[in-house]
C-alpha positions as CSV (number, residue, x, y, z in Angstrom):
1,X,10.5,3.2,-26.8
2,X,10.0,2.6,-23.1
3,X,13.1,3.0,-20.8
4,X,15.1,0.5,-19.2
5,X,14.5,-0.3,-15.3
6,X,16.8,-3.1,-13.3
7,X,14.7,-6.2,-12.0
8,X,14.5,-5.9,-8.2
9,X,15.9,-9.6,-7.6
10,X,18.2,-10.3,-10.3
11,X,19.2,-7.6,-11.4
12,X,17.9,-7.9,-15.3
13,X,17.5,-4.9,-17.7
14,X,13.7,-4.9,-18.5
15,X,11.9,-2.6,-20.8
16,X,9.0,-1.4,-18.7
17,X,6.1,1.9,-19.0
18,X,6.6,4.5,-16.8
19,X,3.0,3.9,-16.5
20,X,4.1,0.8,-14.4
21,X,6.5,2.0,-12.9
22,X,4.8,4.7,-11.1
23,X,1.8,2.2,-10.3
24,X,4.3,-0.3,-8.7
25,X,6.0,2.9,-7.3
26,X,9.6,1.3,-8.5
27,X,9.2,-1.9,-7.5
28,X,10.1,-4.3,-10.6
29,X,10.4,-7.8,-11.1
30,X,11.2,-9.5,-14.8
31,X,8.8,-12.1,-15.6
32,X,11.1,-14.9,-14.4
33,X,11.8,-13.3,-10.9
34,X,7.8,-12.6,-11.3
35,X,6.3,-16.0,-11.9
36,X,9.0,-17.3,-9.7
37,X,7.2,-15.2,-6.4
38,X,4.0,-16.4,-7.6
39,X,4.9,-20.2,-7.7
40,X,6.0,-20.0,-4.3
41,X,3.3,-17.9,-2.6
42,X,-0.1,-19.6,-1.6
43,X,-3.1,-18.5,-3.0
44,X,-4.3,-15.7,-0.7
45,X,-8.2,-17.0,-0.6
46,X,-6.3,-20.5,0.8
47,X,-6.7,-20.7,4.9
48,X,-3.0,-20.7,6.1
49,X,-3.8,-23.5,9.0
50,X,-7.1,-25.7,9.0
51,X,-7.0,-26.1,13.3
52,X,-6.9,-23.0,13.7
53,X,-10.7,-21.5,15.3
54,X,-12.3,-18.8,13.4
């Protein structure tokens, strides 16, 4: 069984690897908090600002 680690953002018990959690060095998310940061970030291959010069 994997162990028990808190979601950084809400504060949810989530059963996570210590595979991951050494990869993500701590830092974890539950897949609500997680899909939640993705809806609301851009998609990094986006340009941020098309007037900008190059």
């Amino acid at each position: 069984m994997s162990p028990l680690f808190q979601c950084l953002m809400c504060g949810q018990s989530i059963e996570r690897s210590m595979k991951v959690f050494w990869k993500r060095k701590g830092h974890l998310l539950c897949s609500t908090c997680r899909d939640r940061m993705d809806s609301e970030q851009p998609p990094s291959d986006a340009p941020s600002a098309p007037d900008q010069p190059r």
